[in-house]
C-alpha positions in Angstrom: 37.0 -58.8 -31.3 36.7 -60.6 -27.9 36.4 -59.7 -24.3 36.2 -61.4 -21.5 32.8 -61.6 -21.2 32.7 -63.2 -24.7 32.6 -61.4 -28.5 31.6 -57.9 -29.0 29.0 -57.2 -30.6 29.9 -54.3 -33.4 27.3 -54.5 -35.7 25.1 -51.5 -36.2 21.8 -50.7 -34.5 18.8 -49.8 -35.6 18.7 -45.9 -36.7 15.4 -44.7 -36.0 15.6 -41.9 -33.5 13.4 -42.5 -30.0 10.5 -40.6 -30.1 9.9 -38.5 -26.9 6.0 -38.7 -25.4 3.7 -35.9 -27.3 2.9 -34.8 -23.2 6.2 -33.5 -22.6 5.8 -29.9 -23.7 2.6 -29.7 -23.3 3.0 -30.1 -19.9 6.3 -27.6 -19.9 4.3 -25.2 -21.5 1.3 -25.7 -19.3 3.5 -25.1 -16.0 5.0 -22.0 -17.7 1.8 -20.3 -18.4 0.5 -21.4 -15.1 3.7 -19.5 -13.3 3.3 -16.5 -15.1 -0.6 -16.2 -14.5 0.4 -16.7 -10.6 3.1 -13.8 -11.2 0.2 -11.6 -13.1 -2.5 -12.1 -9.7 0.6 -11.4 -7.1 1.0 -8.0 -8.3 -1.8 -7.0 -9.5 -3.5 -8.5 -6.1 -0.6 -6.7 -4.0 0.2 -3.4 -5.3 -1.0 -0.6 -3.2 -0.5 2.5 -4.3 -1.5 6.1 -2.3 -4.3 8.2 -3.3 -5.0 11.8 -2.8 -7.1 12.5 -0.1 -9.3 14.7 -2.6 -9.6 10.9 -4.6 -9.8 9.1 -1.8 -12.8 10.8 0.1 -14.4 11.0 -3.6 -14.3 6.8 -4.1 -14.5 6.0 -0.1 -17.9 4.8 -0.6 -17.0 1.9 -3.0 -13.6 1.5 -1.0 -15.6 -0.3 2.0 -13.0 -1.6 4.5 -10.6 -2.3 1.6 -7.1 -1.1 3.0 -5.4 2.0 0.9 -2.6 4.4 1.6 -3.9 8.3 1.8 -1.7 11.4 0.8 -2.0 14.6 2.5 -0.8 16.9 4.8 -1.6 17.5 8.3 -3.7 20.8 8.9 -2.0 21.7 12.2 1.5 21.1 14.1 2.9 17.9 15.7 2.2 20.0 19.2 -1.4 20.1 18.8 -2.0 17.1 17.4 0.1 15.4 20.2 -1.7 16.8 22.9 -5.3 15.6 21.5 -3.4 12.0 22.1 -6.0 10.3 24.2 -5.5 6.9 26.1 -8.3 4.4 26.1 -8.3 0.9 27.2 -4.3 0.6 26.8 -4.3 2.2 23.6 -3.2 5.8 22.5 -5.9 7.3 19.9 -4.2 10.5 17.8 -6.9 12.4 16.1 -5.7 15.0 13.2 -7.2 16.4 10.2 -5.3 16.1 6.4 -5.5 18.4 3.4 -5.4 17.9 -0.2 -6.5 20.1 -3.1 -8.7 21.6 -0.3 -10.4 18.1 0.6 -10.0 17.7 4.9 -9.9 14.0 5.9 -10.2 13.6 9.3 -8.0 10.9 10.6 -7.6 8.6 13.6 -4.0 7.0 13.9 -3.0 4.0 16.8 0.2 5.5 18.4 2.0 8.7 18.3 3.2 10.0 14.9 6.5 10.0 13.5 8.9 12.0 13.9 9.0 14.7 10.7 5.2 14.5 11.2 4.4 18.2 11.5 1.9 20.9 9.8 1.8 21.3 5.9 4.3 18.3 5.4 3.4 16.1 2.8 2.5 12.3 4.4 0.8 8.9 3.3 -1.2 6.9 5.9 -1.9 3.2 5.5 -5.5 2.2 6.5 -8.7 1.8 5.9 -12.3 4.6 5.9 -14.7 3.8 9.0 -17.7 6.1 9.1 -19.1 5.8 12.3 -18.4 7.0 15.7 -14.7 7.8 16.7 -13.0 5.6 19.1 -12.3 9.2 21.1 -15.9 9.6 22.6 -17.7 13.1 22.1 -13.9 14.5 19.9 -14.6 16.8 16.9 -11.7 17.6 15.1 -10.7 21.3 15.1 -11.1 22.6 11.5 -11.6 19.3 10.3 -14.6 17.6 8.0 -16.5 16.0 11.0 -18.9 14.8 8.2 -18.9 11.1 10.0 -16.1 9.6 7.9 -12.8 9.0 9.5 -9.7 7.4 8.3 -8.0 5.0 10.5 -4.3 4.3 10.0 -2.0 2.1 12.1 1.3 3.2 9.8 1.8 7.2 8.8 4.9 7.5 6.3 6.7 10.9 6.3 9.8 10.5 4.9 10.0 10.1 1.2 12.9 7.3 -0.4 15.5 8.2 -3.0 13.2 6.7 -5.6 10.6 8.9 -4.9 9.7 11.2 -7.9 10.7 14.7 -7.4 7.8 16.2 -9.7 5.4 14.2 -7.3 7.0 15.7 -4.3 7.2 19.1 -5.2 3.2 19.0 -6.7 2.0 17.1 -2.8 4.3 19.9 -1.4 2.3 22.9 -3.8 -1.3 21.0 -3.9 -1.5 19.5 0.0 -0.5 21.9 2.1 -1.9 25.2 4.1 -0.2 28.2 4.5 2.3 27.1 7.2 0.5 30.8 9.2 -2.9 29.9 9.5 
């Protein structure tokens, strides 16, 4: 057979397969196991989950400034704890005290709370333990643990998302509150 170009060649070639390099999948598999390590430390390095204040103020000591969300409840209405609201150097200072399992934490939030935010309701605080002297000069908290720890938040959560866990609601709601009279 002829072409243009001259006769084609139709003879057959030589059978033996091309080997592919012997790096190939070890590379592949070294990039796979080197994403899924990097998956492992992102969440394990990023999840944050809350602790009771009862937990918390037991393990604050080896918490340092590590940041850690807080569960408990506040100890007295939004009223009160709004009016302790103090303004120093352009920034508003709201002192309250939180309950859990009978363990007070006395707290010091940046800004006004949330709406919701009110006595005996159930509320997680992002931040980290100081213990030290308040940022509120000569304040003692009003039924509170004044034992020279101090939680400092910048984010207080009060309302709960549809994936929260009703059994884990309903045991804050029994374990972290006062009696909504005293």
């Amino acid at each position: 057979m002829t072409t243009d170009a001259g006769p084609l060649d139709l003879s057959p070639r030589d059978a033996t397969p091309r080997r592919r390099p012997t790096w190939v999948p070890l590379v592949v598999l070294g990039a796979v196991a080197l994403a899924i390590a990097a998956m492992v430390w992102f969440l394990v390095t990023n999840t944050q989950n809350f602790l009771e204040a009862d937990v918390a103020v037991a393990e604050r000591s080896d918490a340092g400034d590590k940041r850690l969300q807080l569960l408990g409840s506040p100890t007295r209405t939004s009223e009160e704890i709004i009016a302790d609201s103090t303004m120093l150097d352009g920034n508003e200072y709201t002192p309250f005290t939180v309950i859990f399992d009978g363990v007070k934490v006395d707290v010091v939030s940046e800004g006004t709370p949330p709406e919701l935010f009110d006595k005996a309701i159930p509320v997680v605080l992002e931040g980290h333990w100081v213990n030290g002297d308040l940022p509120i000069p000569g304040y003692s908290f009003p039924d509170g643990a004044n034992d020279g720890w101090w939680f400092s938040t910048d984010r207080i959560l009060v309302k709960h998302d549809n994936d929260y866990r009703d059994d884990r609601l309903v045991d804050a709601e029994r374990r972290g509150q006062l009696a909504r009279d005293e």
